[in-house]
N, C-alpha and C positions, 0 to 999 in steps of 0.2 A: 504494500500500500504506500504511496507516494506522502510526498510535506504536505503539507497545510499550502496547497498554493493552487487550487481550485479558484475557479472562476465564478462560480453560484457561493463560494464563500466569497471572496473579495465582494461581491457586489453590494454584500449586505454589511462587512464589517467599514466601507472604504470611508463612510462620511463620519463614524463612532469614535469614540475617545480611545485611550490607549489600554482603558481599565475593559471599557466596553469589548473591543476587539477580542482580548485575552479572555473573556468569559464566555463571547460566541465561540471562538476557536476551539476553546473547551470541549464546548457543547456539541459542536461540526464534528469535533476527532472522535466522542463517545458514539455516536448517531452511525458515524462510519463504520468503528471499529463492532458496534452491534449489528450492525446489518451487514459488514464483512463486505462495502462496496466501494469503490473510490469516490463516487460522485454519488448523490439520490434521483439526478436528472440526467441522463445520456442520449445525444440525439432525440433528445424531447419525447424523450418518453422515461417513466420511474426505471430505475434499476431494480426495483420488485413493487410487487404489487401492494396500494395503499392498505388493505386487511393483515398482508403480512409484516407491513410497518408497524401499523399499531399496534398487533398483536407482539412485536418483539420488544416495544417499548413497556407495554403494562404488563409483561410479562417479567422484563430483568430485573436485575436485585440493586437498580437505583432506586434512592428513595424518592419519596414523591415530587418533591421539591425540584431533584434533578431532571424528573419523567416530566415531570412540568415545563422546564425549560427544551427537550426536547422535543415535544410537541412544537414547542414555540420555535425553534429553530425552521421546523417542519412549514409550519405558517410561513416564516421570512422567508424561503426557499419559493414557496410557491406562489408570495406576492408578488415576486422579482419575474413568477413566469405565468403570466393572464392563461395560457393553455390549462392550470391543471385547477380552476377555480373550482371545482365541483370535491376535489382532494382537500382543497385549502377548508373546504367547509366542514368537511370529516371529524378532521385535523383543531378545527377550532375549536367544536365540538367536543371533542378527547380533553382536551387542555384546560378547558369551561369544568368539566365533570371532574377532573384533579385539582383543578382549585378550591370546589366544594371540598373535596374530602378533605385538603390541606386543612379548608377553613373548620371545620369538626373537629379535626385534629389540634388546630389551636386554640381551640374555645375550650374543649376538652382540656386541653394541658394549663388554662387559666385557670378555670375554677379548682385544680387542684393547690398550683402556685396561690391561690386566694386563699386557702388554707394556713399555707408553710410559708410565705413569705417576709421574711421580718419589718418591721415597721422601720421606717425614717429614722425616727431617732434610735435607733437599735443600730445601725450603721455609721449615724453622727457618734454613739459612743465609741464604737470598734473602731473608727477612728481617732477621735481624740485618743485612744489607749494604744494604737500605734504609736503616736509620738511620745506619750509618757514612759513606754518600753523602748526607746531610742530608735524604733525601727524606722528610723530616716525615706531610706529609701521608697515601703510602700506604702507612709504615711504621704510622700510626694505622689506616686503614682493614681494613689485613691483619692488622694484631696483633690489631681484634677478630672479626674474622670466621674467623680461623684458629682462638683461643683459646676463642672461645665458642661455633662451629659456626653462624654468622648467617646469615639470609637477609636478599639484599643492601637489603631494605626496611626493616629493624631498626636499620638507619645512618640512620632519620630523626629525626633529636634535635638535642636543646638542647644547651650548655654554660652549665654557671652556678656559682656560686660555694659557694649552700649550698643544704643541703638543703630551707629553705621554698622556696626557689625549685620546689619539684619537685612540686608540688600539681596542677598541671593533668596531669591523666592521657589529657592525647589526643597526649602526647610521649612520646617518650625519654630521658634525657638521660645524662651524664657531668657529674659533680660532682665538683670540683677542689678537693681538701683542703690540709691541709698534709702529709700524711705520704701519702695513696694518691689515688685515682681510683676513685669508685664510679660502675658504669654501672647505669643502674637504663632495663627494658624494663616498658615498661604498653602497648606498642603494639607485635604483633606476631600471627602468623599463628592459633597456637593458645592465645593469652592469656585466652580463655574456658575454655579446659581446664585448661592452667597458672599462670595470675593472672599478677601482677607477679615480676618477675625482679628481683634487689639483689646484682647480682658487687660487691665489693671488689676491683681491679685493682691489687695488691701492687708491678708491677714496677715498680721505679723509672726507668727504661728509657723505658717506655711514657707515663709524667710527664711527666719529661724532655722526651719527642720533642712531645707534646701543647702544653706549653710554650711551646717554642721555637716552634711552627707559628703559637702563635698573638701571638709578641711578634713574627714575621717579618710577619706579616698586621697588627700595629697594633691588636691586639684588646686591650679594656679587660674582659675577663671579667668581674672582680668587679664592674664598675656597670652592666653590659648582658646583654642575652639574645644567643645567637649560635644559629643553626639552620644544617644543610649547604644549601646555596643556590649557585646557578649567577652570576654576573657580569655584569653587562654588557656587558664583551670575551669572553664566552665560557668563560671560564677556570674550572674547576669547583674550588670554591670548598668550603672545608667547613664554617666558621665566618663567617659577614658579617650583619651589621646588621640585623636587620629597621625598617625605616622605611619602615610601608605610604603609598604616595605619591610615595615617594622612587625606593627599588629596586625599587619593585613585590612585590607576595605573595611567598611561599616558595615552589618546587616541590612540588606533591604527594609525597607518600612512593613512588609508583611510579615518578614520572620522578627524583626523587633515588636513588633503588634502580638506576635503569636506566644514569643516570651514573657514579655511585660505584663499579658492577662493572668499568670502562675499569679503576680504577686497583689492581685485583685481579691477583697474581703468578698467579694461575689460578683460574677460572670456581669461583662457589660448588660447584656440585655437585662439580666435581672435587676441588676442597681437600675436601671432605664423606668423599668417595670413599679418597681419600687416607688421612685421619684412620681410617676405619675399618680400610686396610686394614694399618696402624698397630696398633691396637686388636686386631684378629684375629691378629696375628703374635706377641701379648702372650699371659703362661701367663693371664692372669686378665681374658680376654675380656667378661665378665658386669660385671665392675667399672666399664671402661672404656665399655661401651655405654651403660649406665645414667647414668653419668658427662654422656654426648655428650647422653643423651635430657632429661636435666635441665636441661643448657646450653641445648641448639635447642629443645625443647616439641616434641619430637617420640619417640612411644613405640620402643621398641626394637627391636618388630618391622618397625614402617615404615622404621625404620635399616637393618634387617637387608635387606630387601626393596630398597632404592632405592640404598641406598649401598655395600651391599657388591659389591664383584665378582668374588667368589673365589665364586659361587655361578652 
């Protein structure tokens, strides 16, 4: 079976983001590699027949979510080709009746989480009691993912001392003042929707803890750059050196994202989950969502849809 350099894929990935692209190609190589064909469209006509499509998709041991997006590939393939409209509708069809189930499936998995889920301040204390047990490091990681509703990829950043430093816009960083902590995102999920992000981080707390993490690690902030980076003993690290040669590159932001969640008092979504159902307990719900959607870059209604569980 050849690369990824089909022509029914290019058509659909060419005008998409970079993140977009890498999740259809994903989805193009599972859809291939299931049905064992190079193309789904050859001489205009399917390389198997659409019952046997379907049937291989709701049939494999993807989970629904991924059969979901197969389908939906399925769809984009055959907008791109007005011949197979009658397939497309199949096919929409399929993808419509897996969304149900997903949705069952998540209402389901709420009203248990509605049970077991610890309250707001149940979390504001596990935090405060990070920093009073010295643990710097994920008292920094949860104060900002708690406060500013973060997806665990948005912890890829810099430390540095002023604000020229913060020019390169393919970072994040935190900028260490004399009186606060500005965290400033230019790299983030929906940053083409919502631009650059510029919190002011007030607590002195949160200083404090940043601080100390980084006079216990031996870090020279003001005359070097620090990114979150993994170790060479392993030790996940949040601030170290870059010395390309030396320690070797930085992590990607997916595998710093994938580390950085270990030292989370509970999984992004849940703390998400959490906060809203915080927010909805509050007389002035609308304040408080708008509040979260301006933090995350995420609109209110997707809040309302993904996060809440009292629905």
């Amino acid at each position: 079976m050849d690369e990824l350099n089909s022509i029914e894929l290019n058509n659909i990935i060419a005008d998409k983001k970079p993140t977009t692209q890498q999740a259809y190609k994903r989805d193009y190589k599972r859809l291939r590699l299931l049905l064992d064909v190079d193309t789904i469209i050859n001489n205009n006509k399917l390389t198997k027949p659409i019952t046997a499509i379907i049937k291989a998709i709701k049939n494999s041991e993807f989970s629904k979510n991924t059969q979901k997006g197969l389908f939906n590939m399925l769809v984009m393939i055959f907008q791109k080709n007005p011949n197979f409209k009658s397939q497309q509708v199949k096919v929409e069809s399929e993808r419509e009746k897996m969304n149900s189930k997903i949705e069952i499936e998540r209402k389901d998995k709420n009203k248990e989480l509605l049970e077991i889920l610890p309250a707001q301040k149940t979390i504001d204390k596990d935090l405060n009691d990070l920093y009073n047990q010295k643990e710097y490091l994920k008292y920094i990681i949860n104060y900002l993912v708690i406060t500013y509703n973060l997806r665990n990829k948005d912890l890829c950043l810099k430390i540095v001392s002023s604000m020229k430093q913060t020019k390169d816009t393919e970072f994040n960083y935190l900028v260490i003042t004399e009186k606060y902590v500005s965290f400033i995102r230019n790299v983030y999920k929906t940053a083409s929707t919502y631009g650059k992000k510029d919190n002011r981080v007030q607590s002195k707390k949160f200083r404090d803890a940043l601080l100390k993490f980084l006079e216990l690690k031996e870090v020279d902030y003001k005359n070097e750059e620090y990114v979150i980076f993994k170790d060479r003993s392993g030790e996940y690290v949040m601030f170290q050196r870059v010395y390309k040669g030396r320690l070797g590159e930085p992590l990607n932001c997916n595998q710093i994202g994938d580390r950085l969640k270990l030292l989370l008092i509970e999984n992004e979504t849940k703390l998400n989950k959490i906060k809203v159902k915080e927010i909805n307990n509050k007389p002035n719900t609308i304040k408080g969502l708008k509040k979260m959607e301006k933090n995350r870059g995420t609109d209110i209604k997707t809040i309302a849809t993904y996060y809440s569980i009292e629905n």
